[in-house]
C-alpha positions as CSV (number, residue, x, y, z in Angstrom):
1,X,61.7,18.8,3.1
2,X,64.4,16.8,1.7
3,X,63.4,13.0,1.3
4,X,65.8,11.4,3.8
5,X,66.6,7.9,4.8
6,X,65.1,8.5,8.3
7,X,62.6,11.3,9.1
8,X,62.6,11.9,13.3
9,X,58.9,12.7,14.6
10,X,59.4,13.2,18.6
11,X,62.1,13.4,21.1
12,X,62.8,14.4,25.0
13,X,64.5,14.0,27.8
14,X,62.3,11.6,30.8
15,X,62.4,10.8,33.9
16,X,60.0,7.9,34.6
17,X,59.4,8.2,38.5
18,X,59.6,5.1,40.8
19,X,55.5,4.6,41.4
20,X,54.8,5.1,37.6
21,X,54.9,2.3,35.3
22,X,55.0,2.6,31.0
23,X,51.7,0.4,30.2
24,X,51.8,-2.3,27.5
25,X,51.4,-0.6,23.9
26,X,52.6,-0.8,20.3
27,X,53.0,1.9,17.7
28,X,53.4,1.8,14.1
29,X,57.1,3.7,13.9
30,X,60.8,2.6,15.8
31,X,61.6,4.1,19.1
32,X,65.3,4.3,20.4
33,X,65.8,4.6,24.5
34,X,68.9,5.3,26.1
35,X,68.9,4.8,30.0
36,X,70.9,7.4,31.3
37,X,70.9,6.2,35.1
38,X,68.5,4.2,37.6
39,X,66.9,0.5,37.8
40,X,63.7,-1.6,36.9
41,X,62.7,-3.5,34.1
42,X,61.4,-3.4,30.3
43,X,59.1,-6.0,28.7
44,X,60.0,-5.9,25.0
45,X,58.0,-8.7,22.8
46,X,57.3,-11.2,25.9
47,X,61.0,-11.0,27.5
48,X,62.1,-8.8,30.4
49,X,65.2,-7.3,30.4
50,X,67.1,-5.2,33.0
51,X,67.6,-1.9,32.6
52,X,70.7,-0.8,32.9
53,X,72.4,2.9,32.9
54,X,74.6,2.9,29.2
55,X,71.8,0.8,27.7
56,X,70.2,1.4,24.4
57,X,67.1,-0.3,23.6
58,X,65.4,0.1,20.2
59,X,61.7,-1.1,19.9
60,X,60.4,-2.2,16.3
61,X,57.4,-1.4,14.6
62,X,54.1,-3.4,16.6
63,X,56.3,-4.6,19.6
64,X,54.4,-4.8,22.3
65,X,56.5,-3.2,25.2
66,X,56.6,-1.8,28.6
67,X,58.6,-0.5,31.3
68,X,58.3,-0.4,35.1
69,X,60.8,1.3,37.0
70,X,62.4,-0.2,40.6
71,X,64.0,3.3,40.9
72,X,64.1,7.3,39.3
73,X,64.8,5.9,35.6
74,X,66.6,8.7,33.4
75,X,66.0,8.6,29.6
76,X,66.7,10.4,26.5
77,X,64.1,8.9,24.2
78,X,63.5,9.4,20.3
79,X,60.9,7.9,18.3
80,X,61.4,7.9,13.9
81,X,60.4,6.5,10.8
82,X,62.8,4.5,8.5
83,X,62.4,5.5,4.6
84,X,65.2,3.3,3.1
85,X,64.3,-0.2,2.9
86,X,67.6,-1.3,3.2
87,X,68.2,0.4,6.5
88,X,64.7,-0.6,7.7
89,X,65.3,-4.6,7.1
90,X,69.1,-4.6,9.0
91,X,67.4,-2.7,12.0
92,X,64.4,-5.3,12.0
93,X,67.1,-7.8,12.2
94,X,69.1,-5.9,15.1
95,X,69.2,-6.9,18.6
96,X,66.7,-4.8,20.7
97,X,69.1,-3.9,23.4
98,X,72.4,-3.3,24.1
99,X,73.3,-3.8,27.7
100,X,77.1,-0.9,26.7
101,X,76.6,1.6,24.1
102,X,79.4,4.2,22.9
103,X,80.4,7.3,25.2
104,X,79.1,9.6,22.3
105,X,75.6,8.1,22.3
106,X,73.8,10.5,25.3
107,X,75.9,13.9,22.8
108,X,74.0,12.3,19.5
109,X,70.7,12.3,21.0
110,X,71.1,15.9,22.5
111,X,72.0,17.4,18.7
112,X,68.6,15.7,18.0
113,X,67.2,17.4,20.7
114,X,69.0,21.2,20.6
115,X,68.6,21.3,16.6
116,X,64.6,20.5,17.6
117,X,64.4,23.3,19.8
118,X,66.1,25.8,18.3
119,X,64.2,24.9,14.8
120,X,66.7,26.7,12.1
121,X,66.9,26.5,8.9
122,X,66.7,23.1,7.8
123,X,66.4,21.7,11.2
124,X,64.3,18.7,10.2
125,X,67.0,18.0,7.9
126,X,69.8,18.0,10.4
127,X,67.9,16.1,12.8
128,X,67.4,13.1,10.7
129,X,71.6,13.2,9.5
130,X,72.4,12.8,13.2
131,X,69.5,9.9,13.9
132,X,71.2,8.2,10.5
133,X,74.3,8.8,12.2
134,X,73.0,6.8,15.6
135,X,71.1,4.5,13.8
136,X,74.7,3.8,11.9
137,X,76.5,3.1,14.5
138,X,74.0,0.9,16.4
139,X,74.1,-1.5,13.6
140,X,77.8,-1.6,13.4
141,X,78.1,-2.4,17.3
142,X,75.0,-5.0,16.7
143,X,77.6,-7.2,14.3
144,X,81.2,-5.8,15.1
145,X,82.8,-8.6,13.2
146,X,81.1,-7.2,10.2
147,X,82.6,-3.6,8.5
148,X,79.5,-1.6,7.4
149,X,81.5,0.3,4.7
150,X,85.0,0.7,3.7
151,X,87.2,3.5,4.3
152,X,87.5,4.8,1.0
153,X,83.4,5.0,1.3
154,X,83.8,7.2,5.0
155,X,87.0,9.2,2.8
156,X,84.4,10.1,-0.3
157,X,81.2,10.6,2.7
158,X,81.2,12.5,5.6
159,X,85.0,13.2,5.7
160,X,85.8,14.0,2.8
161,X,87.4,17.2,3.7
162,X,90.8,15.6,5.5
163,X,91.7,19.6,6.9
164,X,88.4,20.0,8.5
165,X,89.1,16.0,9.4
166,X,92.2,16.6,11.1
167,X,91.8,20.1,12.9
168,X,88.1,19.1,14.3
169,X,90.2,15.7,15.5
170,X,93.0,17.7,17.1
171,X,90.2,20.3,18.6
172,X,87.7,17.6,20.3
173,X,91.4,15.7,21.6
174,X,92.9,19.0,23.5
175,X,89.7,21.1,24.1
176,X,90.6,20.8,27.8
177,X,93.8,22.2,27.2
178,X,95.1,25.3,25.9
179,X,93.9,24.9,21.8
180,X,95.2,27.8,20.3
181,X,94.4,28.5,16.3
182,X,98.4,28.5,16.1
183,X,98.6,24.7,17.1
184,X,95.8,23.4,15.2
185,X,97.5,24.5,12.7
186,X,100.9,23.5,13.3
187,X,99.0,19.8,14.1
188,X,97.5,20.0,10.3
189,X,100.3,21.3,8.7
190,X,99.0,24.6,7.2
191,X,99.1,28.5,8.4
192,X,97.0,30.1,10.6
193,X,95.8,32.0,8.0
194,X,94.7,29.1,5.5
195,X,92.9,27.5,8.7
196,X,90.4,30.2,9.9
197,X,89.3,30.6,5.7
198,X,89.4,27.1,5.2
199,X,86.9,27.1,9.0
200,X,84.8,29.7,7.4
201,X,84.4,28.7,4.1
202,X,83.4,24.6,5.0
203,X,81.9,25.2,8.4
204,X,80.5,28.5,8.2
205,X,82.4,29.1,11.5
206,X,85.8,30.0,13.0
207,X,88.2,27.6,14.6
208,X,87.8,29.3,17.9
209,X,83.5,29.1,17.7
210,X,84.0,25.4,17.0
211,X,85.8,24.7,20.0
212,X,83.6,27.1,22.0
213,X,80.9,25.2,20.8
214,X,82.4,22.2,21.6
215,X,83.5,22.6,25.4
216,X,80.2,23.9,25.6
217,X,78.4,20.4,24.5
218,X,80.8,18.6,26.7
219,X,80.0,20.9,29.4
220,X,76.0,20.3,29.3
221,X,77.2,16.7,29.6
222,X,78.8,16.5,32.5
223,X,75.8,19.2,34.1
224,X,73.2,16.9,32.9
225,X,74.7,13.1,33.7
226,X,77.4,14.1,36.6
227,X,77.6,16.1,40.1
228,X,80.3,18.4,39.3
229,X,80.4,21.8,40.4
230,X,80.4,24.5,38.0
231,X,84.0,25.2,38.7
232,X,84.9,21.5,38.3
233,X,83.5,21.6,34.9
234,X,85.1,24.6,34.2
235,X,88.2,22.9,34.3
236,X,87.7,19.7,32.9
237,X,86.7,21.5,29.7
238,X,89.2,24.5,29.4
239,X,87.8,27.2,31.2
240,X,90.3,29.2,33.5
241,X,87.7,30.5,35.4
242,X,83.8,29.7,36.4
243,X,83.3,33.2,35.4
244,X,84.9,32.8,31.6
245,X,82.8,29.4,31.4
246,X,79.4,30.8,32.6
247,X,79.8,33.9,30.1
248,X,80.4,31.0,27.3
249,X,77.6,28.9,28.5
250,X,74.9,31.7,28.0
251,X,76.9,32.8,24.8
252,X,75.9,29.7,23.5
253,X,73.2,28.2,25.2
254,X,71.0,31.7,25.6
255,X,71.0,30.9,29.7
256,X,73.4,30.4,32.6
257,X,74.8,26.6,33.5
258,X,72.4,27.1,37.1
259,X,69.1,27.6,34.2
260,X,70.2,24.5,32.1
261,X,70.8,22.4,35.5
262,X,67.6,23.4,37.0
263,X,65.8,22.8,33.5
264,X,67.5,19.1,33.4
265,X,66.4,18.2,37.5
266,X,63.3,19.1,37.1
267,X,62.4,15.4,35.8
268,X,61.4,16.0,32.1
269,X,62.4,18.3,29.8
270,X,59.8,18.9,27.3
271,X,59.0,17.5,24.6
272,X,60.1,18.3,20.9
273,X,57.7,17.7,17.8
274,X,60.3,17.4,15.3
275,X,57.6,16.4,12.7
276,X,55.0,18.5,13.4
277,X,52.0,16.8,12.8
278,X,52.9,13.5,14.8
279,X,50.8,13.2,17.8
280,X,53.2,11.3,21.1
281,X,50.5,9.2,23.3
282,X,51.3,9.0,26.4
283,X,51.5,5.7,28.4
284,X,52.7,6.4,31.7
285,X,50.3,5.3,34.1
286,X,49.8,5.7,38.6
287,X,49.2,2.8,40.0
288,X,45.4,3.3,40.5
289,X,45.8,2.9,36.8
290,X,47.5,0.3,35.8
291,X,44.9,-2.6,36.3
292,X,42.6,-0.4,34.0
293,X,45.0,-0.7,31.3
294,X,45.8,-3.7,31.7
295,X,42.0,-4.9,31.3
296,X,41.9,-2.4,28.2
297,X,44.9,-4.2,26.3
298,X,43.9,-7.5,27.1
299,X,40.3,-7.1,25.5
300,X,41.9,-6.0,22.4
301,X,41.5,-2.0,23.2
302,X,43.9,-0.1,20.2
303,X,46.8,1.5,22.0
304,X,48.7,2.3,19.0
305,X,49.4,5.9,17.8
């Protein structure tokens, strides 16, 4: 595997259920949590915060933390290891929580998720770019005053293509509407022609797949954090018909929208080893439990993992 800045071990999708509480542990490695919806409170390094749906919490190495929820708590969770020591010593320094995190945060963790499942080529790879990504952005919301790196660095980085820059833009803006190859051309200023090789040679894809692909992300989404109907989402993401988006949905996904919505209700999604010798400990505890582990930490018992 490619030495990366970041290396992702775990990640899922939990639903920590209102008599269930996340005992008091530590672990040698960084977890992120993103609370999708629901109530309670976390204890992060002898301070209790509120949890709140938006929020993104990221525990450090050896903090001692716990959660216990006052209602259903949604989560998409992700626990890593940090290579670069310059990225290591700016999170260490970050703010554990923050109470309103971007829009595109829930879609981050869900590539990390996917591109664990489906485990293609250089999946591991992929997994940690979009955790840097996160990770990235996390830090620049932690000290907005501050600019991480200039533009001419993003220019020479990740878009450093300006075509695929400015059709991808003009896609992700009007995927509800009508986005025909003829128009995201006009938008970047070259032939239709020029744009599906240009697609094909830099993204291995057509125009067209990319903003299948696309609708389709936005459309898992809305099924996973909303109470639309099928047809409602059909619409809010460019489909003329339920029919047309369901066909896409399996075309993509391997199953139906109904499959993916039961999969996502049914409390947790399973787990994905990323890295797959790391071994997730489980620390979600009944009640008739809890006063056991409590005894255990507080006479010194090892919890970490």
């Amino acid at each position: 595997m490619l030495k990366s800045l970041v290396e992702v071990l775990w990640t899922a999708r939990y639903d920590y259920q209102l008599h269930t509480k996340l005992a008091k542990h530590e672990h040698i490695y960084f977890q992120m949590i993103y609370f999708i919806s629901g109530s309670g409170s976390i204890y992060l390094k002898q301070h209790e915060y509120l949890i709140k749906p938006g929020s993104l919490l990221l525990v450090k190495p050896h903090s001692v933390h716990a959660l216990s929820p006052s209602s259903l708590v949604k989560t998409l969770d992700v626990k890593f290891v940090v290579n670069d020591r310059w990225l290591r010593g700016q999170l260490l320094k970050a703010r554990e929580l923050q109470e309103k995190s971007d829009s595109g945060v829930p879609a981050q963790f869900e590539r990390i998720r996917h591109e664990g499942e489906r485990r293609g080529y250089l999946h591991r790879e992929l997994c940690n770019s979009f955790l840097g990504e996160l990770l990235l952005q996390y830090l620049r919301n932690d000290r907005p005053q501050e600019k991480l790196c200039t533009d001419d660095h993003i220019d020479s980085s990740l878009y450093s293509d300006r075509i695929i820059r400015q059709a991808t833009t003009f896609i992700r803006e009007h995927h509800a509407q009508d986005c025909t190859l003829s128009q995201i051309a006009l938008a970047v200023g070259k032939s239709d022609r020029h744009i599906r090789q240009h697609f094909k040679d830099v993204l291995g894809i057509s125009p067209r797949h990319y903003l299948l692909q696309y609708r389709i992300q936005k459309a898992k989404e809305l099924i996973e954090y909303s109470s639309y109907s099928f047809k409602e989402i059909a619409g809010r993401i460019g489909f003329k018909t339920v029919h047309h988006f369901t066909r896409a949905f399996h075309e993509v996904c391997g199953e139906t929208p109904g499959a993916w919505r039961r999969r996502c209700q049914d409390g947790i999604c399973k787990d994905v080893y990323i890295d797959p010798k790391f071994v997730n400990t489980i620390w979600t505890i009944s009640p008739g439990q809890q006063e056991r582990a409590r005894r255990a930490y507080s006479t010194g018992v090892s919890i970490t993992t």
